[in-house]
ZADO-1210 file (C-alpha; in nm, 4 decimals, padded with zeros to 6 digits):
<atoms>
<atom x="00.0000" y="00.0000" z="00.0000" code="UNK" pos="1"/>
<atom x="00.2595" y="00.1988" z="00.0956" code="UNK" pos="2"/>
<atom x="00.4435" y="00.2161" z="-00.2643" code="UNK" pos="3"/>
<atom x="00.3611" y="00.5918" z="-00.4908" code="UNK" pos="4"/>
<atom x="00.2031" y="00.5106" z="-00.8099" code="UNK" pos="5"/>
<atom x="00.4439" y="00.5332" z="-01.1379" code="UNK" pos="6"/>
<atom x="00.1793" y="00.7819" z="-01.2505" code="UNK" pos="7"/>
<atom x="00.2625" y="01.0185" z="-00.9111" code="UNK" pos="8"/>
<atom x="00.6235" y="00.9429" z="-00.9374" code="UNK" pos="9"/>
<atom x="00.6319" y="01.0844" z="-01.3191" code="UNK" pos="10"/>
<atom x="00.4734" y="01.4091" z="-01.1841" code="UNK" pos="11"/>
<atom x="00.8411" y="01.4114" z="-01.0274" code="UNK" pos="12"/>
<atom x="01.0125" y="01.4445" z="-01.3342" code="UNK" pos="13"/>
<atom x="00.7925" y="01.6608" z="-01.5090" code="UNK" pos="14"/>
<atom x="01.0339" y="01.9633" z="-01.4857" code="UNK" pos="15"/>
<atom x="01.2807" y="01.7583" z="-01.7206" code="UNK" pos="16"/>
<atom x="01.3490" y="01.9345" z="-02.0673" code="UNK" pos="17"/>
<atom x="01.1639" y="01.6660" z="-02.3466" code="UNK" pos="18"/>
<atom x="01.2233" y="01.9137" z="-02.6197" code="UNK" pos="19"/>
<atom x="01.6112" y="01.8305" z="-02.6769" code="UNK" pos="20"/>
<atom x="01.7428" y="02.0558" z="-02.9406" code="UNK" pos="21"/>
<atom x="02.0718" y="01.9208" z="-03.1280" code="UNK" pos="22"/>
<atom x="02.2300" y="02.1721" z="-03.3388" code="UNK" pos="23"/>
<atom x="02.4282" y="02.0809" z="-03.5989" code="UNK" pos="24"/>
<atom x="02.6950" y="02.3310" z="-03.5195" code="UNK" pos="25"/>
<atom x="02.7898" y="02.1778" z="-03.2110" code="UNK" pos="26"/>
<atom x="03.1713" y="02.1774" z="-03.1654" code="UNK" pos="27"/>
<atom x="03.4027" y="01.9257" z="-02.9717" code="UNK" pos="28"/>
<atom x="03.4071" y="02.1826" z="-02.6633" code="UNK" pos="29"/>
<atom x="03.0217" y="02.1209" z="-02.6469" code="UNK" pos="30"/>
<atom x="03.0630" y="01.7135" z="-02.5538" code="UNK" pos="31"/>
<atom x="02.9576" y="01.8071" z="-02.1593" code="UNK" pos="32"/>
<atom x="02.6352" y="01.9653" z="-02.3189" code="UNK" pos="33"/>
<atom x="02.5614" y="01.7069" z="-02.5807" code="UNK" pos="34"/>
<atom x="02.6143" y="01.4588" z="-02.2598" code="UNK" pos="35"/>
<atom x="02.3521" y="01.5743" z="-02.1097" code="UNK" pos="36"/>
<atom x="02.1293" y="01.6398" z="-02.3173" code="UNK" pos="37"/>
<atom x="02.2102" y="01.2803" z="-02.4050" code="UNK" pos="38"/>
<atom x="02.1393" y="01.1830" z="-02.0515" code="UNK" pos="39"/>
<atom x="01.7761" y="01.3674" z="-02.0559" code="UNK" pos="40"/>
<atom x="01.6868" y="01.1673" z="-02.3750" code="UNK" pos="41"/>
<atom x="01.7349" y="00.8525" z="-02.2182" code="UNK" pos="42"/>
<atom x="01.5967" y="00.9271" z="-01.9066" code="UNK" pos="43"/>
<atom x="01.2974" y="01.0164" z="-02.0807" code="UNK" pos="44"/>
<atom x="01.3186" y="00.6922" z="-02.2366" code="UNK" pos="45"/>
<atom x="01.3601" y="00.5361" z="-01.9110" code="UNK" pos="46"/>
<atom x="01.0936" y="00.6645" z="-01.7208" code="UNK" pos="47"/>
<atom x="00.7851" y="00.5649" z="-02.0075" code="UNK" pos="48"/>
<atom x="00.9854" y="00.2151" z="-02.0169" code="UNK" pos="49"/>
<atom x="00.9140" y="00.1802" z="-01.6526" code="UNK" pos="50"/>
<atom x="00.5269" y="00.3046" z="-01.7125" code="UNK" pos="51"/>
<atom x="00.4758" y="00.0432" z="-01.9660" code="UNK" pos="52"/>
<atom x="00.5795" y="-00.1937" z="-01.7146" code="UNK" pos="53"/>
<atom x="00.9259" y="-00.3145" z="-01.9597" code="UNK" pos="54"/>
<atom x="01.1777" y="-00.2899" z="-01.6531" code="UNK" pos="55"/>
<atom x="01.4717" y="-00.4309" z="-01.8016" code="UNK" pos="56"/>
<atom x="01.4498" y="-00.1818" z="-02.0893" code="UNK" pos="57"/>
<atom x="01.3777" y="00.0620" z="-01.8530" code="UNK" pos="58"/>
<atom x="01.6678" y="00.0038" z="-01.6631" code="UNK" pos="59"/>
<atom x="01.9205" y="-00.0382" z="-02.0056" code="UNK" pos="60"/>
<atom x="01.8235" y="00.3443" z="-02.0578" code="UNK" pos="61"/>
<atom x="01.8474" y="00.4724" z="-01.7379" code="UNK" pos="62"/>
<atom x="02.2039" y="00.2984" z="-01.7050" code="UNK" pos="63"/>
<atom x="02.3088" y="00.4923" z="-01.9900" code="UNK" pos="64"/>
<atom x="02.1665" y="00.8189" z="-01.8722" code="UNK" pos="65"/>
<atom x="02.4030" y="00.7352" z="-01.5573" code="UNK" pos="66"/>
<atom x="02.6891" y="00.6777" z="-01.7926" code="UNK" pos="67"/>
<atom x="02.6562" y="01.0236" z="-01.9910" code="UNK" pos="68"/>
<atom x="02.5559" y="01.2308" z="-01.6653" code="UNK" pos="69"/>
<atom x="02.6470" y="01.0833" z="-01.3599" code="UNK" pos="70"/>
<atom x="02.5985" y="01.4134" z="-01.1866" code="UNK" pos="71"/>
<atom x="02.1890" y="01.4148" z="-01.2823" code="UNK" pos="72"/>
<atom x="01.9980" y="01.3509" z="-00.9788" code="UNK" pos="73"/>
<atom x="01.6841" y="01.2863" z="-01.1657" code="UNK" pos="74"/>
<atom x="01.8547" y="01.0163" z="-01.3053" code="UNK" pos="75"/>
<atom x="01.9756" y="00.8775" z="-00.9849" code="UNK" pos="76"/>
<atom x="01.6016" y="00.9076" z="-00.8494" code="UNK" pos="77"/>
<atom x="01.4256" y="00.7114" z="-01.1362" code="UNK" pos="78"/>
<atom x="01.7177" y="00.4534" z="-01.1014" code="UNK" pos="79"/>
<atom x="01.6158" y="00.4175" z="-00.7393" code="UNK" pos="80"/>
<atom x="01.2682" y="00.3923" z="-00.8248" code="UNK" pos="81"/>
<atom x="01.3366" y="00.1150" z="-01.0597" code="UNK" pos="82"/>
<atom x="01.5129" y="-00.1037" z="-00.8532" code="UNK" pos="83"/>
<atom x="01.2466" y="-00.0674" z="-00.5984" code="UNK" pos="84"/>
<atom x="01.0451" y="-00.2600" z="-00.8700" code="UNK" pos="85"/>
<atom x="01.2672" y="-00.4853" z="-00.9236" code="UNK" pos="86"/>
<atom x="01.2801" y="-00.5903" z="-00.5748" code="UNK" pos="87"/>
<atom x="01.6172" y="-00.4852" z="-00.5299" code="UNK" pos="88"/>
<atom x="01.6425" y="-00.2658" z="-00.1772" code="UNK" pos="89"/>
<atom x="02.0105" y="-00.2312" z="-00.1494" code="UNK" pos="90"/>
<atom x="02.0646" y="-00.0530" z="-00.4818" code="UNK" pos="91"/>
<atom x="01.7753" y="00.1638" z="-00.4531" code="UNK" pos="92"/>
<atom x="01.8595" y="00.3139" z="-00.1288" code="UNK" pos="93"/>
<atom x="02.2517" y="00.3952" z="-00.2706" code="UNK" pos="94"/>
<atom x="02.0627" y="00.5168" z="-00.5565" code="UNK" pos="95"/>
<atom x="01.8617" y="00.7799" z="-00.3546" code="UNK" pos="96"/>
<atom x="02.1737" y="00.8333" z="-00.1290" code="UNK" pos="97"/>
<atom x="02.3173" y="00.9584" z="-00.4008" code="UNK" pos="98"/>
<atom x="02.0430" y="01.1658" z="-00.5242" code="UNK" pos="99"/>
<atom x="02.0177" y="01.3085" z="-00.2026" code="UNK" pos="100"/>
<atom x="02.3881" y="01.4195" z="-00.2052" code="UNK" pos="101"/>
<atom x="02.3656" y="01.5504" z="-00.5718" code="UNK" pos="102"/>
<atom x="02.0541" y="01.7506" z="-00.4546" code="UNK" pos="103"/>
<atom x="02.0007" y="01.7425" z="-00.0908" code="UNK" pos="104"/>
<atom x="01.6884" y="02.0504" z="-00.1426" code="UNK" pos="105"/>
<atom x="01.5215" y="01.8461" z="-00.4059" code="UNK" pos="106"/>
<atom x="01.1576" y="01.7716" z="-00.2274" code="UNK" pos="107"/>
<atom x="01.1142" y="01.4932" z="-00.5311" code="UNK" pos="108"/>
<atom x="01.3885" y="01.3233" z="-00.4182" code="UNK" pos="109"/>
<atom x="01.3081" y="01.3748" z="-00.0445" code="UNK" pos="110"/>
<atom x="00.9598" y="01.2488" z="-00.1113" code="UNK" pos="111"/>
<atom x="01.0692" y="00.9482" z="-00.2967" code="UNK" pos="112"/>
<atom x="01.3439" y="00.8470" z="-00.0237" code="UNK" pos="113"/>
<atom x="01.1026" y="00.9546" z="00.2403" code="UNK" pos="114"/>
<atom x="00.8533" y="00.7389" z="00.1389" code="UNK" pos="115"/>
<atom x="01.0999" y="00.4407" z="00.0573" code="UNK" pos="116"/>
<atom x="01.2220" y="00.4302" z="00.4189" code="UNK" pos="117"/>
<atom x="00.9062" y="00.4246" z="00.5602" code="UNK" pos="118"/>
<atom x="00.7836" y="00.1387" z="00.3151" code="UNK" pos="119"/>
<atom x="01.1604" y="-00.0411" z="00.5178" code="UNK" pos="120"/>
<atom x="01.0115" y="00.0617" z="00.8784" code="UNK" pos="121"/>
<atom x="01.2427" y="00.3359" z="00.9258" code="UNK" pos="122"/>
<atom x="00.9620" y="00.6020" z="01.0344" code="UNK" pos="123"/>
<atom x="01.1847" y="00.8582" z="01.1950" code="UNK" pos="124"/>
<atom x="01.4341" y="00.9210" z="00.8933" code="UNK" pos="125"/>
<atom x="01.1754" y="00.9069" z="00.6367" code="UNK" pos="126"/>
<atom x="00.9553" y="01.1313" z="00.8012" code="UNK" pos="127"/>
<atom x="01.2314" y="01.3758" z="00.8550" code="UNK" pos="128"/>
<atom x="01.2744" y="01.3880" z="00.4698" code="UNK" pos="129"/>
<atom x="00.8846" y="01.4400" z="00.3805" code="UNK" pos="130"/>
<atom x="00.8826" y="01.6731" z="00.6850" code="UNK" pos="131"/>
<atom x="01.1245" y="01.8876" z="00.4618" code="UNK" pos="132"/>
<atom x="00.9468" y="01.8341" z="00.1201" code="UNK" pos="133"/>
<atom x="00.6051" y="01.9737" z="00.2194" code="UNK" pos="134"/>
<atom x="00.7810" y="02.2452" z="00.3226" code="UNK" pos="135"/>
<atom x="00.9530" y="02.3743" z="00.0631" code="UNK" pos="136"/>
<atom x="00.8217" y="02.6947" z="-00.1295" code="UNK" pos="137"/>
<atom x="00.9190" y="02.5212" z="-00.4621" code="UNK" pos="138"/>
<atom x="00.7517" y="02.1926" z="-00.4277" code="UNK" pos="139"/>
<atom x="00.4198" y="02.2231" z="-00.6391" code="UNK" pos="140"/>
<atom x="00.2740" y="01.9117" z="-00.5450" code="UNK" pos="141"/>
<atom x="00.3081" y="01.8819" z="-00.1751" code="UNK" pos="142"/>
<atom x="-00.0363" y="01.5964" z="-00.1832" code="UNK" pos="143"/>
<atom x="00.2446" y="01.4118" z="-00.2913" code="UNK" pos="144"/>
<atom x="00.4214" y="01.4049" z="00.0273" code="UNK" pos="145"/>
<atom x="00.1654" y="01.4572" z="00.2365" code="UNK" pos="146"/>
<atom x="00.0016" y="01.1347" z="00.1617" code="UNK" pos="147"/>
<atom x="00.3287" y="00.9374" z="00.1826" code="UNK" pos="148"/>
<atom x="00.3750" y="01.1406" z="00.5062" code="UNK" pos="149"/>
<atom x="00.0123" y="01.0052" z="00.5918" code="UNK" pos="150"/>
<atom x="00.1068" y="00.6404" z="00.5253" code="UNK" pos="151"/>
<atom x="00.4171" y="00.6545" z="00.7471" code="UNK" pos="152"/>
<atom x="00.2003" y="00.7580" z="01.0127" code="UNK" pos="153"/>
<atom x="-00.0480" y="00.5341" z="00.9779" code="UNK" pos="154"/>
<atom x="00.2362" y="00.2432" z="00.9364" code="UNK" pos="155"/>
<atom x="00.3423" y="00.3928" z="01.2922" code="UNK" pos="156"/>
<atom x="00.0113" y="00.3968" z="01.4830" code="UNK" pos="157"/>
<atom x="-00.0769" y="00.7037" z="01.4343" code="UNK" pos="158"/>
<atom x="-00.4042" y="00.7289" z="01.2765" code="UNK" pos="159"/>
<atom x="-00.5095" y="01.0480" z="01.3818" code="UNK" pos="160"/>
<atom x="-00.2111" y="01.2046" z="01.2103" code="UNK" pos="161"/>
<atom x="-00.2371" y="01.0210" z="00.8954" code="UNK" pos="162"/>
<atom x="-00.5693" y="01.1125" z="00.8651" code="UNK" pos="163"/>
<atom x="-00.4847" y="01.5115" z="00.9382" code="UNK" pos="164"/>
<atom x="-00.2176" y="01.4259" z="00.6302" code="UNK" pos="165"/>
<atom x="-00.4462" y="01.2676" z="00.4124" code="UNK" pos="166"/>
<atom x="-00.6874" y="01.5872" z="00.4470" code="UNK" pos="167"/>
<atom x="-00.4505" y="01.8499" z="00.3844" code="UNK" pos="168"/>
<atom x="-00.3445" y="01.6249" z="00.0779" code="UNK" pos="169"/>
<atom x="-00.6948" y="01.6402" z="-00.0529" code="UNK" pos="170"/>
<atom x="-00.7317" y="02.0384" z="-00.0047" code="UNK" pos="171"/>
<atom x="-00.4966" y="02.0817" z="-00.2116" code="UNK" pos="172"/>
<atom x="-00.5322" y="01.7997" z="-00.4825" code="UNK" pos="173"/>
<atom x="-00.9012" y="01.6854" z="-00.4303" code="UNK" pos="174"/>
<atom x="-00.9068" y="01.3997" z="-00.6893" code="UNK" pos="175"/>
<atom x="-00.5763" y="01.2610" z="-00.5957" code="UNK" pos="176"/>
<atom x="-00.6183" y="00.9192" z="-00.5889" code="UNK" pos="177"/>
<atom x="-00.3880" y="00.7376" z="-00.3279" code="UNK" pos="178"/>
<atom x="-00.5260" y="01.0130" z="-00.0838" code="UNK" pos="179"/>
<atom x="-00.8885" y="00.9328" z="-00.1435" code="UNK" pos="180"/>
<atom x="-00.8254" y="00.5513" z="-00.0926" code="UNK" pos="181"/>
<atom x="-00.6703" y="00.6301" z="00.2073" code="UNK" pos="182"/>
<atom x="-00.9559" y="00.8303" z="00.3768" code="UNK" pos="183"/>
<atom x="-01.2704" y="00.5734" z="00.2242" code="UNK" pos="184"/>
<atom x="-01.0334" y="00.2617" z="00.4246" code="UNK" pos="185"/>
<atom x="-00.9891" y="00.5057" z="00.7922" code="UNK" pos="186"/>
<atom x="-01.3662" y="00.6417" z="00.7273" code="UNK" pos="187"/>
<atom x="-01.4965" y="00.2561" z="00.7096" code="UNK" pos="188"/>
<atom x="-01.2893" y="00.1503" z="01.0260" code="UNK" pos="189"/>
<atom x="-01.3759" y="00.4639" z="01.1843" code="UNK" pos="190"/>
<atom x="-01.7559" y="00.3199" z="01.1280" code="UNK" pos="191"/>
<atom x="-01.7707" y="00.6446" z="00.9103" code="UNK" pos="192"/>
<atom x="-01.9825" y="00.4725" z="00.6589" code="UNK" pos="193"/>
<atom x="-02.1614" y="00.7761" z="00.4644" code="UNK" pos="194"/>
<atom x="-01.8158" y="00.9312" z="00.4936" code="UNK" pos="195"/>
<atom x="-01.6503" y="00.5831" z="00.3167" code="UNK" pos="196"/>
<atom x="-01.8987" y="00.6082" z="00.0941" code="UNK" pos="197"/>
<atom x="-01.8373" y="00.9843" z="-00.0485" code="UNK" pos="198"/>
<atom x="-01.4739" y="00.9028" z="-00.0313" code="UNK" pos="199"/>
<atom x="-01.5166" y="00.5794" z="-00.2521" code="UNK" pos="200"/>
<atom x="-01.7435" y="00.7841" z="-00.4990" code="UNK" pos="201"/>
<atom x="-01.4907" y="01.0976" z="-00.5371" code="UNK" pos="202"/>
<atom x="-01.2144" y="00.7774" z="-00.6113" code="UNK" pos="203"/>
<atom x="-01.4548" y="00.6292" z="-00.8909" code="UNK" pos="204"/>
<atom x="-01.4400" y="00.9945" z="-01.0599" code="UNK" pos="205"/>
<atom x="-01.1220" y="00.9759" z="-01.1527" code="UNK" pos="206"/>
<atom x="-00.9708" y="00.6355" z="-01.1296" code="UNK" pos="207"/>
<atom x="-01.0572" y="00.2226" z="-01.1591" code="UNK" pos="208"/>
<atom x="-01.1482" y="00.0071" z="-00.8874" code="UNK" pos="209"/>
<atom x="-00.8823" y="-00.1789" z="-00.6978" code="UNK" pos="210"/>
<atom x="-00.9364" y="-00.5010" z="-00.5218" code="UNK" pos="211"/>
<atom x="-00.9081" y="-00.3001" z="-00.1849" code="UNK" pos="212"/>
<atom x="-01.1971" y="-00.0016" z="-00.2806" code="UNK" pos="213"/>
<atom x="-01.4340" y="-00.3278" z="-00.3748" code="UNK" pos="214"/>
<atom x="-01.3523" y="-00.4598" z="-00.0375" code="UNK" pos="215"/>
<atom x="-01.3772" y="-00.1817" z="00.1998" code="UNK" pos="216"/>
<atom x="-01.7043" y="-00.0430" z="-00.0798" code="UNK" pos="217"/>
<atom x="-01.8794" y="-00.4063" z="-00.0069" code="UNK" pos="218"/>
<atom x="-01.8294" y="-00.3697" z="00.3564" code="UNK" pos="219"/>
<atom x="-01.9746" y="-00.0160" z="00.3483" code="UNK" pos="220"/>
<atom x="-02.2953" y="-00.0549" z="00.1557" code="UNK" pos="221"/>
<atom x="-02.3069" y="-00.4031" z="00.3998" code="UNK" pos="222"/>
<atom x="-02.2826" y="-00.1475" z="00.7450" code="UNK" pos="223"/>
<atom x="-02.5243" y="00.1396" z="00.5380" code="UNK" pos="224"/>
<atom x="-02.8102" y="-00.1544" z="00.4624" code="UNK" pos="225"/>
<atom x="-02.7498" y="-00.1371" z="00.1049" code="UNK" pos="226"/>
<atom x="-02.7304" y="-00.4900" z="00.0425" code="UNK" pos="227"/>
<atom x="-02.8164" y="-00.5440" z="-00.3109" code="UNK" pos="228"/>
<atom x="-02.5044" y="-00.2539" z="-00.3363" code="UNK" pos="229"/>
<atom x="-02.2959" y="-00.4699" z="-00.1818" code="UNK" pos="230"/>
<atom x="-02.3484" y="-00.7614" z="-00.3107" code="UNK" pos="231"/>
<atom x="-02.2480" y="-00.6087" z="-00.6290" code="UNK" pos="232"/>
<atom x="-01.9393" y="-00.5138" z="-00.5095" code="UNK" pos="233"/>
<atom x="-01.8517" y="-00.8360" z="-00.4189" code="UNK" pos="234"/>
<atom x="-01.9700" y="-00.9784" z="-00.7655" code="UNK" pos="235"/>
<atom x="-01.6964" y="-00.7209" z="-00.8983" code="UNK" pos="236"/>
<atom x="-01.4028" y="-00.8065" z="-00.6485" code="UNK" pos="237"/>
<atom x="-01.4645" y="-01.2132" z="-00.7724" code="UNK" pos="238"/>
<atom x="-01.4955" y="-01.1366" z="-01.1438" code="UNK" pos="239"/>
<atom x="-01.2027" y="-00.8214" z="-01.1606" code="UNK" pos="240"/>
<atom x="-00.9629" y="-00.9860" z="-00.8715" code="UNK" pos="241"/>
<atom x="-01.0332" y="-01.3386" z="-00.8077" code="UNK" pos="242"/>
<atom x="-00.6696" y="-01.3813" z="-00.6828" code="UNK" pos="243"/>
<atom x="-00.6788" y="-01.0766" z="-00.4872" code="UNK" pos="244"/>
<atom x="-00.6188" y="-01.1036" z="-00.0613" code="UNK" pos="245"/>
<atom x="-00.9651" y="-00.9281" z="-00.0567" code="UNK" pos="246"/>
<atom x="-01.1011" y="-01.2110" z="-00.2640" code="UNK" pos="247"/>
<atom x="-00.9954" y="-01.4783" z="-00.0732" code="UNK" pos="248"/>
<atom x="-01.1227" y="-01.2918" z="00.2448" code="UNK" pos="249"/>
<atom x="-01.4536" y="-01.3402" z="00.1080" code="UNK" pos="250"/>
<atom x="-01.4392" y="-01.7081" z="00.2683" code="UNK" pos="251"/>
<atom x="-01.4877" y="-01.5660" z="00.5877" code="UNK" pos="252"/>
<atom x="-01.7959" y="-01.3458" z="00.5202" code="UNK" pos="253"/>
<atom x="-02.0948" y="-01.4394" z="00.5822" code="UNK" pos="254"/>
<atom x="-02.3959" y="-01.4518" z="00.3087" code="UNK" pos="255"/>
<atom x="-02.5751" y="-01.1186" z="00.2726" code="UNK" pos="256"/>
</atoms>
């Protein structure tokens, strides 16, 4: 649960330069500019690779963006990103190390690496880093870290906080969709039920089901008296997630 979407973590890179101009007058002097600008291009490669799910590609471009500007922190933070998906822990944290000491003000790098050491159980240094990039006057999409910020308390015990986090998210990006999940699953155990409800219906707006909105939706219209509702939502979680935890939870419900 706790892992950003690809689609949020894009909105990270979206200050790169996709327009890469090459002029033919270029001179030998010019090979640190052409470097980089070789270094965007395959970033930019890398980063749709990893959104169309083709990691080792993915990771064959950002390798060579590494190779032609190893000073490029954006690089660095994709990299990290994609060994998180690729199970591999250990390289993604030197990866984001080393983001961090390219560019230790850079709140998409301090929400990534704040977020990935939460998602490891180390609550203290992660929130520290997503502390500092909802602060920042140049972050433009602090829902971003204030949902991860939200998770890591909610990870911790804290559900009051995460909840506080997950509002402030949503005031400022109201059909952000990890933020709305968040509130329809604390307004359900909360025996907020309308409130899960709303929450579920603002998520529908603007993105698919998931095995866990089905769930928490089926156990809401349940609570609400809604049963034909709900036993429509269950319908959906067998035929769209069969292998789904949620589905096999189903065992241990009883008929509507």
């Amino acid at each position: 649960m706790l892992l950003e979407t690809l689609r949020s973590f894009k909105g990270l890179v979206v200050g790169l330069v996709f327009g890469i101009v090459l002029t033919s007058c270029a001179s030998t002097n010019e090979n640190g500019t052409k470097n980089e600008e070789s270094a965007s291009i395959y970033l930019q490669l890398g980063v749709r690779y990893l959104d169309l799910g083709k990691l080792e590609i993915a990771k064959e471009n950002l390798q060579l963006a590494q190779k032609k500007d190893p000073n490029n922190t954006q690089v660095h933070n994709a990299a990290a990103y994609l060994y998180e998906k690729l199970n591999d822990f250990k390289q993604a944290k030197e990866q984001y190390e080393i983001a961090t000491e390219l560019s230790p003000n850079d709140w998409s790098v301090q929400n990534n690496y704040g977020r990935f050491l939460c998602d490891r159980g180390e609550y203290t240094q992660g929130m520290a880093l997503l502390t500092k990039a909802i602060s920042t006057q140049l972050n433009d999409r602090q829902w971003l870290a204030l949902t991860n910020a939200g998770r890591c308390q909610y990870a911790m015990g804290q559900k009051q906080s995460a909840k506080s986090y997950f509002k402030q998210a949503l005031m400022l990006n109201e059909a952000y969709p990890p933020a709305l999940l968040e509130m329809q699953a604390i307004s359900y155990q909360n025996g907020e039920y309308l409130a899960a409800k709303a929450y579920l219906q603002r998520y529908l707006s603007v993105a698919d089901y998931t095995a866990g909105t089905l769930w928490f939706g089926m156990q809401t219209e349940r609570a609400l008296g809604n049963i034909s509702l709900a036993k429509e939502y269950q319908k959906l979680l067998v035929e769209k997630f069969p292998f789904s935890d949620e589905a096999k939870r189903l065992a241990g419900v009883k008929d509507f």
